[in-house]
Backbone bond lengths (Angstrom), bond angles and torsions (degrees), N, CA, C in turn:
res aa  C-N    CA-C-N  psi(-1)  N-CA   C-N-CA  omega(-1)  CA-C   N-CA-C  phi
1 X - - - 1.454 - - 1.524 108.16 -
2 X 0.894 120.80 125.69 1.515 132.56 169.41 1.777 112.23 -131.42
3 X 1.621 94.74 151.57 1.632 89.67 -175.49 1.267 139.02 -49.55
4 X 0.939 114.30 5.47 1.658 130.13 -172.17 1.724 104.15 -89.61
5 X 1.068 101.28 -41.55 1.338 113.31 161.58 1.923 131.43 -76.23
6 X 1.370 104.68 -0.36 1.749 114.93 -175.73 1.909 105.29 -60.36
7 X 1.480 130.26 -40.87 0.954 113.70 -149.64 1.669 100.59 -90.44
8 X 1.462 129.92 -44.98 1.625 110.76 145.70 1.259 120.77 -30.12
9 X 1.017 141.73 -81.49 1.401 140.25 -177.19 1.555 115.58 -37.07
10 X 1.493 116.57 -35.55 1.986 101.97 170.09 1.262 96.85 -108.99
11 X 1.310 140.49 36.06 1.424 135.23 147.82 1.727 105.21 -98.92
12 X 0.913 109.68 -11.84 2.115 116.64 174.72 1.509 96.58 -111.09
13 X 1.497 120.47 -21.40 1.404 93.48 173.80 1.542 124.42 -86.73
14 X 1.513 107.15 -35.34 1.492 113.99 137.58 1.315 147.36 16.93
15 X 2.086 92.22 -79.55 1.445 97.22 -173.96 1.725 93.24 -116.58
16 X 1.407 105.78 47.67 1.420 95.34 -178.48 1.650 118.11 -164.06
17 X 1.811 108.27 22.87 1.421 136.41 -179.60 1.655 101.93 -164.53
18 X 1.444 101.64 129.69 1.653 112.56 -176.63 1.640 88.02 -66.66
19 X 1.180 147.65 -46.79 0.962 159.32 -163.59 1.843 138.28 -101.70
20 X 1.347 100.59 47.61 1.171 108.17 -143.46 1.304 118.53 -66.17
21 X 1.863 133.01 159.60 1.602 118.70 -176.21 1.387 90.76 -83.90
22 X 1.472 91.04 176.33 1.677 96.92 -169.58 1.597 99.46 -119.06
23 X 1.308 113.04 162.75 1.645 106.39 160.14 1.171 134.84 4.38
24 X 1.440 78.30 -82.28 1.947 104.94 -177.95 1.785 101.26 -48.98
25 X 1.192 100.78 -58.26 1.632 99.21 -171.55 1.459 117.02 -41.50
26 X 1.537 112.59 -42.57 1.382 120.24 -171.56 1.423 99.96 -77.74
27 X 1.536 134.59 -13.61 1.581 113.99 -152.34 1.970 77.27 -97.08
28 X 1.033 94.35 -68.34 1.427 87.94 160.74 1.503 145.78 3.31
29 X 0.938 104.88 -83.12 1.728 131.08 146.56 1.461 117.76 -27.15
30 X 1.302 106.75 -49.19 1.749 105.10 -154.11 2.054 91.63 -110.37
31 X 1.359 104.60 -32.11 1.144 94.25 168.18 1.975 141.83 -114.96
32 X 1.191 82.38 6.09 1.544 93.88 -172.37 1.810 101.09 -128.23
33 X 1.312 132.11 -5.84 1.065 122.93 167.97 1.471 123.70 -89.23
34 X 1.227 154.69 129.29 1.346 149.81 -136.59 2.084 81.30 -113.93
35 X 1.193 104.84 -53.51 1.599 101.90 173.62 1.225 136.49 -56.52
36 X 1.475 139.79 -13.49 1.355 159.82 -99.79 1.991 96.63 -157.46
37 X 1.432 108.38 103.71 1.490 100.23 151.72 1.645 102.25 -137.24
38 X 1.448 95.55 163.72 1.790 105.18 -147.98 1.860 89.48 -142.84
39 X 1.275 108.48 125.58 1.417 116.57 -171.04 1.984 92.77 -107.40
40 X 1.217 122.13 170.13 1.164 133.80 131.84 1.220 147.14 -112.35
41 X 1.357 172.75 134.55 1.623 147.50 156.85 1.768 97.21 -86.29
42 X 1.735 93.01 136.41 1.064 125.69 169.63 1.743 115.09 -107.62
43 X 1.683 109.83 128.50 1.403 114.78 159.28 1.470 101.94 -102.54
44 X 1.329 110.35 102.92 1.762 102.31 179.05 1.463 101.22 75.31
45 X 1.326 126.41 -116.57 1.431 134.14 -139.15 1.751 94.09 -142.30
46 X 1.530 112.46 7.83 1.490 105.94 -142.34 1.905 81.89 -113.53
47 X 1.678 155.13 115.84 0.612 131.89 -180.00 1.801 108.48 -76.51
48 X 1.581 114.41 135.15 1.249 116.75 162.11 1.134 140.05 -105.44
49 X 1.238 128.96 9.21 1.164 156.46 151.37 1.629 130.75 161.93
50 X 1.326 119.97 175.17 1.430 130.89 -161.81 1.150 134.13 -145.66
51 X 0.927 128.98 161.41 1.778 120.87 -178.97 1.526 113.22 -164.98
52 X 1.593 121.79 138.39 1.445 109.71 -157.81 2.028 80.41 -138.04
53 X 1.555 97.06 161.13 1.321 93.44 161.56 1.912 107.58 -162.29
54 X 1.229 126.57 158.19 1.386 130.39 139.25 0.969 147.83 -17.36
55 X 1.539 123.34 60.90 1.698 101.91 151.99 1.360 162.09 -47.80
56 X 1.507 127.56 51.59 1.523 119.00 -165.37 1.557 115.58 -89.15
57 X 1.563 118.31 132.45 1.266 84.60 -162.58 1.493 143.44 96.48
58 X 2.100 99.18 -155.34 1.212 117.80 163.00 1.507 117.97 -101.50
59 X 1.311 120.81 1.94 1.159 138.01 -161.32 1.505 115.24 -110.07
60 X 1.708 111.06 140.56 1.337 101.28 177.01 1.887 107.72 -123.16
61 X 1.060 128.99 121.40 1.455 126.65 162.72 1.071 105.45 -95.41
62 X 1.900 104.85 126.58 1.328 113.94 163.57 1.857 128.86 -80.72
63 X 1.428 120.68 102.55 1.147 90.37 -162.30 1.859 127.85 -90.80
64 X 1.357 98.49 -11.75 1.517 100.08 167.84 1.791 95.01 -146.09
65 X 1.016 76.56 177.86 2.053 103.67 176.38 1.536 88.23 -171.37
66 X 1.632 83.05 145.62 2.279 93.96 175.02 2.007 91.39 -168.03
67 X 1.553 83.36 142.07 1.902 72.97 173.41 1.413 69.66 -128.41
68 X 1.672 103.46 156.00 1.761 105.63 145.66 1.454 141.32 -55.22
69 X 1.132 108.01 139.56 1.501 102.36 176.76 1.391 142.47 -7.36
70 X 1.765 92.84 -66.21 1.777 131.01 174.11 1.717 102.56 -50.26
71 X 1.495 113.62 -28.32 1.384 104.56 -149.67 1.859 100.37 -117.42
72 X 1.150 94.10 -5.61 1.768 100.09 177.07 1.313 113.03 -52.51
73 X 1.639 117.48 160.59 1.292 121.69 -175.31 1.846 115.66 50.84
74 X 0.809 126.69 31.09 1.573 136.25 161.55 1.457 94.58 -133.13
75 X 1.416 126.00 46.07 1.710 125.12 131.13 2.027 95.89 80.69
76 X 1.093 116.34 -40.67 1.544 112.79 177.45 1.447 108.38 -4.57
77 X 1.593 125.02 -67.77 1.120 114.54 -156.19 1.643 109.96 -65.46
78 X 1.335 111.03 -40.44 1.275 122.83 165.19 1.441 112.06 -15.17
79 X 1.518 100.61 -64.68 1.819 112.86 -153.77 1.166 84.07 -81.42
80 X 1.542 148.11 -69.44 1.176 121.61 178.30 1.387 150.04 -23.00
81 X 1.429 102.75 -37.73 1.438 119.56 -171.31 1.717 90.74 -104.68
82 X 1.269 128.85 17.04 1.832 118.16 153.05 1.615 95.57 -115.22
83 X 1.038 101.31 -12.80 1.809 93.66 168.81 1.660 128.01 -75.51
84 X 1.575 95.03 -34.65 1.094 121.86 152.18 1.661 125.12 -40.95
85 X 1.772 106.05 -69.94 1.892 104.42 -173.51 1.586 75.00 -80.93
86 X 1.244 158.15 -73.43 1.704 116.00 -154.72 1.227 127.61 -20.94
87 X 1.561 104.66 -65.74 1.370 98.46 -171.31 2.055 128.22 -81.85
88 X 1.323 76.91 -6.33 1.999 87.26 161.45 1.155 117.62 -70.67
89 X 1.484 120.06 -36.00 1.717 135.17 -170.72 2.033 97.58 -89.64
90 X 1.537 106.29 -26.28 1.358 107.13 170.27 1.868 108.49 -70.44
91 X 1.050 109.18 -57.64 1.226 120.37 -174.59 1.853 117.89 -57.95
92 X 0.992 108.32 -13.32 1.345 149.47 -153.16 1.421 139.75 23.18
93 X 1.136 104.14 74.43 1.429 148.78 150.88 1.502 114.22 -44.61
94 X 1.654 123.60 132.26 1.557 103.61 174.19 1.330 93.88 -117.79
95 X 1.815 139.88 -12.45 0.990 123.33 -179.79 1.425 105.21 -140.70
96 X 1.431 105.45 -178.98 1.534 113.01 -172.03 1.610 99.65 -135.34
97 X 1.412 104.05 160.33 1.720 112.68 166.18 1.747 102.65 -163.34
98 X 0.922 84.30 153.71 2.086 113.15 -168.04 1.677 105.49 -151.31
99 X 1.208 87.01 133.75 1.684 100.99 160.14 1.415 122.31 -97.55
100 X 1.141 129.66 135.49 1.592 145.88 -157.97 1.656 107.92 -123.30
101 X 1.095 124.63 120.84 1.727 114.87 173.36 1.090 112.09 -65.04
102 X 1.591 127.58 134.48 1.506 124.70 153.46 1.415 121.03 0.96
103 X 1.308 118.13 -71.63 1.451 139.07 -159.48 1.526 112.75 -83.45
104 X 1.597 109.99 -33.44 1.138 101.17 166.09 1.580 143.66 -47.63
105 X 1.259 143.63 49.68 1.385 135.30 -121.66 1.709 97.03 -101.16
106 X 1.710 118.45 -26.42 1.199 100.98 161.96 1.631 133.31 -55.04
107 X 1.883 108.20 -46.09 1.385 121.51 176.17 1.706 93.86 -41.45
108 X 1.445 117.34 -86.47 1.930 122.11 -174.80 1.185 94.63 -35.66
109 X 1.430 164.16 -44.23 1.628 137.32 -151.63 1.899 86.66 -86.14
110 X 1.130 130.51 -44.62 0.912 130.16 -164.63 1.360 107.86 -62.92
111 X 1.447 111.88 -66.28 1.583 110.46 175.37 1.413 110.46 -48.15
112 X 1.218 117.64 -48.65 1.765 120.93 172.23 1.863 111.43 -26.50
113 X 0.913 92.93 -61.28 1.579 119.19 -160.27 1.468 93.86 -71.41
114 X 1.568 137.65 -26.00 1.277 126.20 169.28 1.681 97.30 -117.26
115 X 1.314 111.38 61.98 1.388 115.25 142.69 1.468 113.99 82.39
116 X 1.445 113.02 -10.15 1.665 99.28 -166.78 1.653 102.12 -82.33
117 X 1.825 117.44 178.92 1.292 62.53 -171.17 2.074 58.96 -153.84
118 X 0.959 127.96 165.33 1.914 133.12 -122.72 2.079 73.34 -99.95
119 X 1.484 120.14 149.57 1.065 126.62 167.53 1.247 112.17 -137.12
120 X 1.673 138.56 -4.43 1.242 124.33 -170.06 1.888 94.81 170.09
121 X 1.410 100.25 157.26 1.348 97.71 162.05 1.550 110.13 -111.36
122 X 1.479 117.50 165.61 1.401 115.12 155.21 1.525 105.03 -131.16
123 X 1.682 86.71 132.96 1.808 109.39 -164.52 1.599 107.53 -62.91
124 X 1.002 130.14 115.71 1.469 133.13 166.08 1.852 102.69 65.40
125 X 1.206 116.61 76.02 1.521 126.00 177.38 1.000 105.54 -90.81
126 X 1.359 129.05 -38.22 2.126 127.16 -163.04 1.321 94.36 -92.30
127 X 1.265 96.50 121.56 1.795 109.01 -178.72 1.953 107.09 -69.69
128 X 1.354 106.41 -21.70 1.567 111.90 174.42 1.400 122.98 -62.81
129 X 1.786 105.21 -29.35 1.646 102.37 176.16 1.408 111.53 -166.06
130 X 1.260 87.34 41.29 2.084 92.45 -172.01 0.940 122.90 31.98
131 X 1.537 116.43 67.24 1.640 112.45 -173.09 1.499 104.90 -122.96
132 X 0.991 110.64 141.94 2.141 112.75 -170.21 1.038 126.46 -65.98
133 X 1.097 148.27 142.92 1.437 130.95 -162.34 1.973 92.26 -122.21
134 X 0.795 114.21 162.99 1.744 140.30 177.72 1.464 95.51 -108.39
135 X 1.719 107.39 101.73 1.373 110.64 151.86 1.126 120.63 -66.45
136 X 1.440 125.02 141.62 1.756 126.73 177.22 1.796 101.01 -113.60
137 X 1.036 102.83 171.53 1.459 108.99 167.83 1.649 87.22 -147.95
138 X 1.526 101.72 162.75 1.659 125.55 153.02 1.321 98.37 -152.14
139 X 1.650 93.30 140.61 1.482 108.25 -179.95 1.759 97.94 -115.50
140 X 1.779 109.12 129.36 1.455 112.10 -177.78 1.285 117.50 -71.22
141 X 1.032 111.27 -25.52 1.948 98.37 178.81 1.753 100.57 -134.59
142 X 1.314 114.34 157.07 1.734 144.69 -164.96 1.858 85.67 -121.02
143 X 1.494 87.63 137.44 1.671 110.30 164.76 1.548 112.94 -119.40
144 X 1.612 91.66 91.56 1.618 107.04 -179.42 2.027 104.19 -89.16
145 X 0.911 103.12 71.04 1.540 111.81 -167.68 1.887 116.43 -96.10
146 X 1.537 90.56 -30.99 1.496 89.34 -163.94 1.637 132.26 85.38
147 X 1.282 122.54 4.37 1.212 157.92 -128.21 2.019 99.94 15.03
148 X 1.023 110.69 52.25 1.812 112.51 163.86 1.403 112.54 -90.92
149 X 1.364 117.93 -4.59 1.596 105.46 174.51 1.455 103.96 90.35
150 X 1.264 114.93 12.14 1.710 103.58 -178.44 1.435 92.58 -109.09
151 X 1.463 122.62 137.19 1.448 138.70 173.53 1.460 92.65 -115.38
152 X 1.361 138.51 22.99 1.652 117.93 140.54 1.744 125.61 -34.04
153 X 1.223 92.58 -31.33 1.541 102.51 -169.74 1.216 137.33 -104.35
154 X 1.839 97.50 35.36 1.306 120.76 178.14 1.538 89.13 -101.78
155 X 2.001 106.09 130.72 0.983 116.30 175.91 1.803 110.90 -121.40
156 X 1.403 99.24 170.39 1.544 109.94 -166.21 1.669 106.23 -76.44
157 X 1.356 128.10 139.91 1.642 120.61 -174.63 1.654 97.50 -65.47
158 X 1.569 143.62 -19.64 1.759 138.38 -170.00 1.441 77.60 -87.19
């Protein structure tokens, strides 16, 4: 994501967070945070959604994902969020964590479905209506070893 791309990105963040980041937040983000990488999907020239997350570390926080409206349910967020653990596991990162709203139950089937898997709540996180969010974690690679000390059998989360 680069600024050329900011005004798609707060027209989906908009109609798609009670609480939306602003400008500043994103210029911020993409250029003044040393931790911070920020993807987009493009139809043509038209941005359709995005997702950025945290590198500290071994660790990755995801901090948003948003597709537009028009473009929901054709999997976007999906591909984003494996574009996402690539480049955490590139960067090298072995795990990830995101917060999910209560209510959100599409976001959790989704994260479900790529592996994360629920570790905790935090009580009243959305500053819009104190509502709890479901920490997730996913961890990128499994130690199918047998306890023999062989890590052959660390596999890739795709």
């Amino acid at each position: 994501m680069t600024g050329e791309y900011l005004d798609g990105v707060l027209a989906i963040e908009r109609v798609s967070f009670p609480t939306p980041w602003t400008r500043h937040s994103f210029l911020n983000e993409i250029y003044n945070n040393n931790f911070a990488y920020y993807y987009v999907a493009l139809a043509g020239r038209q941005v359709v959604g995005y997702a950025g997350m945290w590198i500290i570390l071994d660790e990755a926080h995801v901090t948003n994902v948003a597709v537009h409206p028009r473009y929901r349910g054709r999997r976007l967020g999906e591909v984003l969020l494996k574009v996402l653990m690539q480049e955490a596991v590139r960067l090298g990162a072995d795990r990830m964590t995101l917060e999910v709203r209560v209510s959100n139950l599409p976001a959790q089937r989704l994260y479900e479905r790529l592996g994360f898997c629920r570790a905790g709540i935090r009580k009243g996180y959305y500053n819009d209506n104190r509502e709890d969010a479901i920490i997730m974690w996913k961890h990128f690679f499994e130690e199918n070893d047998g306890g023999t000390g062989d890590h052959s059998g660390h596999r890739n989360f795709l």
